[in-house]
C-alpha positions in Angstrom: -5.9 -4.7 -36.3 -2.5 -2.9 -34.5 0.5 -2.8 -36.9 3.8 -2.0 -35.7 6.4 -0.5 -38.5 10.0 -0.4 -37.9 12.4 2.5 -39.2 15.5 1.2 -41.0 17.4 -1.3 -38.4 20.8 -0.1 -38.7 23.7 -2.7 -38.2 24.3 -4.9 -35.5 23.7 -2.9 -33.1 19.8 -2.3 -34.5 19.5 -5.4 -34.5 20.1 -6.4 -31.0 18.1 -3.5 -30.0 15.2 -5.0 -31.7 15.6 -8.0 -30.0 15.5 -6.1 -26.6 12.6 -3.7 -28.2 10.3 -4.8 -30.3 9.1 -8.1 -28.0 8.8 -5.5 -25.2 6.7 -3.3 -27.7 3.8 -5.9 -29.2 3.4 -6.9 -25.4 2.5 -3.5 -24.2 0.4 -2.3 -27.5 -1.0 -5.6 -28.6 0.6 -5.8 -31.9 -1.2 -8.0 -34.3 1.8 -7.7 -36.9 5.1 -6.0 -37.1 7.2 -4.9 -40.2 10.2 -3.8 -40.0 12.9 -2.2 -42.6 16.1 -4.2 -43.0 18.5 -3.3 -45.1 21.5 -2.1 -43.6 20.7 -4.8 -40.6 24.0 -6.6 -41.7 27.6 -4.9 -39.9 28.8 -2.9 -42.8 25.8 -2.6 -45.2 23.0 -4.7 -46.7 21.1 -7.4 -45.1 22.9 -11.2 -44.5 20.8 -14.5 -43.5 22.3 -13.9 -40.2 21.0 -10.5 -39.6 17.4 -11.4 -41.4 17.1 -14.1 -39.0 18.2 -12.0 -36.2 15.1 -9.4 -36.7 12.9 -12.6 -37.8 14.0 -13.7 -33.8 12.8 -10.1 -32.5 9.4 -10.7 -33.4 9.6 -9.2 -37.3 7.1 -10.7 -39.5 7.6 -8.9 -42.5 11.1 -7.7 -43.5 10.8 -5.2 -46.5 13.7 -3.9 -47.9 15.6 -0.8 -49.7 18.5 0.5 -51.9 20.5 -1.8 -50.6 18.8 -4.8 -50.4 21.0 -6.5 -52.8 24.2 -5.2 -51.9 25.4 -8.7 -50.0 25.1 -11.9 -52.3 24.5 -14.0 -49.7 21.2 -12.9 -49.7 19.8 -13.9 -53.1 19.2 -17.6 -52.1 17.1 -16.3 -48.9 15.4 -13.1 -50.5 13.7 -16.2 -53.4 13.1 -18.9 -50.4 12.1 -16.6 -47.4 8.3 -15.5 -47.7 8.1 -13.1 -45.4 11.7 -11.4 -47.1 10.8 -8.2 -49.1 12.8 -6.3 -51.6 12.1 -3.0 -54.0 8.9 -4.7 -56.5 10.0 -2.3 -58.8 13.9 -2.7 -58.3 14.8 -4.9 -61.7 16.1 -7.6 -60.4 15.7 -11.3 -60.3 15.3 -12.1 -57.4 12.8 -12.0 -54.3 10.0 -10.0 -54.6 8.3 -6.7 -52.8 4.5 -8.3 -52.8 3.7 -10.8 -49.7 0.0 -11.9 -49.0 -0.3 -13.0 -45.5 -3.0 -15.3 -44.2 -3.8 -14.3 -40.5 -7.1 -16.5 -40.7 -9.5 -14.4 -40.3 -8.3 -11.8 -42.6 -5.5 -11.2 -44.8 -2.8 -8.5 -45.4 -1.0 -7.4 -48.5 2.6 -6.2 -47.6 3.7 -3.8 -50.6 8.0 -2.5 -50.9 8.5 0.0 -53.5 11.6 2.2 -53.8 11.5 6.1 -54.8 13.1 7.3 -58.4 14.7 10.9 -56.6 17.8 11.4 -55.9 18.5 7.3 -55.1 21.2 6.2 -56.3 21.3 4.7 -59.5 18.9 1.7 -59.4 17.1 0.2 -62.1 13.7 0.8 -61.6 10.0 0.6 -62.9 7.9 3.6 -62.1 6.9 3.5 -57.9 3.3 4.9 -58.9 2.8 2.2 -61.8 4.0 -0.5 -59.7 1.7 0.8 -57.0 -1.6 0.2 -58.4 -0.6 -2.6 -60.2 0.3 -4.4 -56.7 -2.7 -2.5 -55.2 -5.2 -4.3 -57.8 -3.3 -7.9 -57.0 -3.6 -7.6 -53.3 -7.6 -6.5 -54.0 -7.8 -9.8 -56.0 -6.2 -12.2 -53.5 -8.9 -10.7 -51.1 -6.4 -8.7 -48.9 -8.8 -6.5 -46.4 -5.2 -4.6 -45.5 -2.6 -3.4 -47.2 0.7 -1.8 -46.0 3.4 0.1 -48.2 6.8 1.2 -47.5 8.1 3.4 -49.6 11.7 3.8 -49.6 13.0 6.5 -50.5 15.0 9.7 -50.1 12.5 12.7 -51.1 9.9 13.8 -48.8 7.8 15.6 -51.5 7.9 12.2 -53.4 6.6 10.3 -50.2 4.0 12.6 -50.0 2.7 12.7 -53.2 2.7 8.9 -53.5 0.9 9.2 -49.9 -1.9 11.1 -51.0 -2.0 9.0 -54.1 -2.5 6.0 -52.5 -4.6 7.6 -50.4 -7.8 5.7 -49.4 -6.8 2.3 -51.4 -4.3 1.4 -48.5 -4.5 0.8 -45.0 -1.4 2.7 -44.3 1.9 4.1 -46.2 5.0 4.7 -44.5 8.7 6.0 -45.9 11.6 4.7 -44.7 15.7 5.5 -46.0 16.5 8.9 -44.2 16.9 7.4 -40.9 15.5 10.6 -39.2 11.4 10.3 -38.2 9.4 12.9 -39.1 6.8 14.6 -37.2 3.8 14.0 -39.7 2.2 10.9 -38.5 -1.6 11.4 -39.4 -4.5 10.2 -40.9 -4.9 10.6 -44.3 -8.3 13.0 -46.0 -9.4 9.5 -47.5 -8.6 7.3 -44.5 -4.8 5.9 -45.3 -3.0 6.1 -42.5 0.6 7.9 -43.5 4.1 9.0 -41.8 6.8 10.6 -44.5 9.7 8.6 -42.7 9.7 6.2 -39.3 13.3 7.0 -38.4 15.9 4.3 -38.0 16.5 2.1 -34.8 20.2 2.0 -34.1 22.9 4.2 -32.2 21.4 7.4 -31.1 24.5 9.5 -30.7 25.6 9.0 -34.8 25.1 10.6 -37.8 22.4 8.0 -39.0 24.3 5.1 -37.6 27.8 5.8 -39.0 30.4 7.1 -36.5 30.3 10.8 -36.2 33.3 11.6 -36.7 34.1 9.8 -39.9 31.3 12.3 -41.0 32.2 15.0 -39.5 35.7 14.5 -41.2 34.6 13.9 -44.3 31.8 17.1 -44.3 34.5 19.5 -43.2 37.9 18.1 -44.7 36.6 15.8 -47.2 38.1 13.1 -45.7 36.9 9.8 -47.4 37.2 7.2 -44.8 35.4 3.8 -44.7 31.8 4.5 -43.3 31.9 2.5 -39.6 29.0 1.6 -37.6 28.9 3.9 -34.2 28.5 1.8 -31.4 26.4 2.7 -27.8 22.9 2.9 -26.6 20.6 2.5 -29.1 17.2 4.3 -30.0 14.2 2.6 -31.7 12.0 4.5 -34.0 8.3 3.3 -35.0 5.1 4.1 -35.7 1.8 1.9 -34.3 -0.8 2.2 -36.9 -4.7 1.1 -35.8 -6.8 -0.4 -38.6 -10.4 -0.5 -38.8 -12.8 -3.0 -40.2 -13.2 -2.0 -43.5 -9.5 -1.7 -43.8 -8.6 2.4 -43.2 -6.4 3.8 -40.8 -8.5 5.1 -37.3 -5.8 6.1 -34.9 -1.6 6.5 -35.8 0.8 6.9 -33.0 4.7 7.4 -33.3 7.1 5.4 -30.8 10.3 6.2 -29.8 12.1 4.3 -27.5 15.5 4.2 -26.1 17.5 1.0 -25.4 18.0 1.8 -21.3 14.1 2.6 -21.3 12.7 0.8 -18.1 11.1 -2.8 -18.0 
């Protein structure tokens, strides 16, 4: 199978990208299943109903989630109904969940959300590597052949060392939260397929979707303006993982891909 993971979508603006995007995306590379981090999809922060259902439009299967999953209340209600809305696992909270079986027919896939311990802010949290096998051996019982993980979190050495980890029990593990892609998409020694972050999709010319010079002010006067979504063309940020038969990573291939790209 072809799997198509999303970096964070960033605000509105992400989000419409998607919709221009990601259809555009499984056409060309015969996406069997795209997942897709969202957030910050809302205008402002956090993820709303309406900006779930905008990605859920775009072709998103799986929604997983972050730090700020539970930052807008509207959410609650959708994050316990939705089945295809993921949050944390090991974010206490009660409610949603970061474990999703999906039945594609002939096969199904596990969908795993965890969120990193370093320097996140203050969450509470079960341990990432606890929670990991733990939702490795459910996803083993319910007869999942695949099995995805987003990690989300901030350190890179933590990504990696979760990576090699999981290496071998997963079809592939992918970070998101730092918005900025990484050039370490590869097969793991054991056959997990592995990137330390997918990047964000939202304004290209921002400092990781906020207007720049809110940053900038704040970074050199220590300013402490409201954080503002940047607005222009917008940048998408992936990574197109194939899966073999007995459920390993064979091929991994990073997309990047601008808003004005050509039809």
């Amino acid at each position: 199978m072809r799997i198509l993971a999303v970096g964070d979508i960033y605000s509105v603006y992400g989000c419409e990208c998607a919709l221009k995007l990601i259809p555009k995306i499984k056409r060309q590379e015969h996406i069997d299943l795209v997942i897709a981090n969202g957030e910050n999809s809302a205008l402002g922060n956090g993820i709303t109903p309406e900006s779930a259902d905008m990605l859920f439009a775009a072709g998103v299967d799986v929604i997983t989630g972050g730090n700020h999953s539970l930052r807008r209340k509207e959410i609650y209600d959708m994050l316990d109904e939705s089945p295809f809305l993921l949050r944390p696992h090991n974010m206490v909270c009660d409610y949603g969940t970061g474990y999703r079986l999906i039945d594609l027919g002939r096969y199904s896939v596990a969908v795993i959300n965890l969120l990193g311990h370093a320097f996140i802010e203050r969450q509470e949290t079960t341990n990432p590597f606890t929670a990991a096998d733990e939702l490795i051996e459910r996803a083993k019982a319910d007869g999942a052949k695949y099995i995805f993980v987003d990690f989300h979190a901030e350190a890179t050495g933590e990504k990696k060392a979760l990576g090699l980890y999981l290496d071998g029990r997963v079809s592939a593990i992918f970070g998101t939260h730092t918005h900025i892609p990484t050039a370490d998409a590869q097969i793991l020694p054991q056959g997990s397929g592995y990137i330390t972050d997918l990047g964000f999709t939202g304004v290209e010319n921002s400092v990781l979707g906020v207007k720049s010079s809110i940053i900038i002010n704040r970074l050199k006067s220590g300013g402490c303006e409201k954080f503002e979504a940047a607005e222009g063309k917008c940048i998408l940020n992936a990574c197109i993982f194939d899966i073999g038969d007995n459920g390993l990573c064979t091929a991994v291939k990073q997309v990047i891909m601008r808003e004005d790209a050509n039809a």
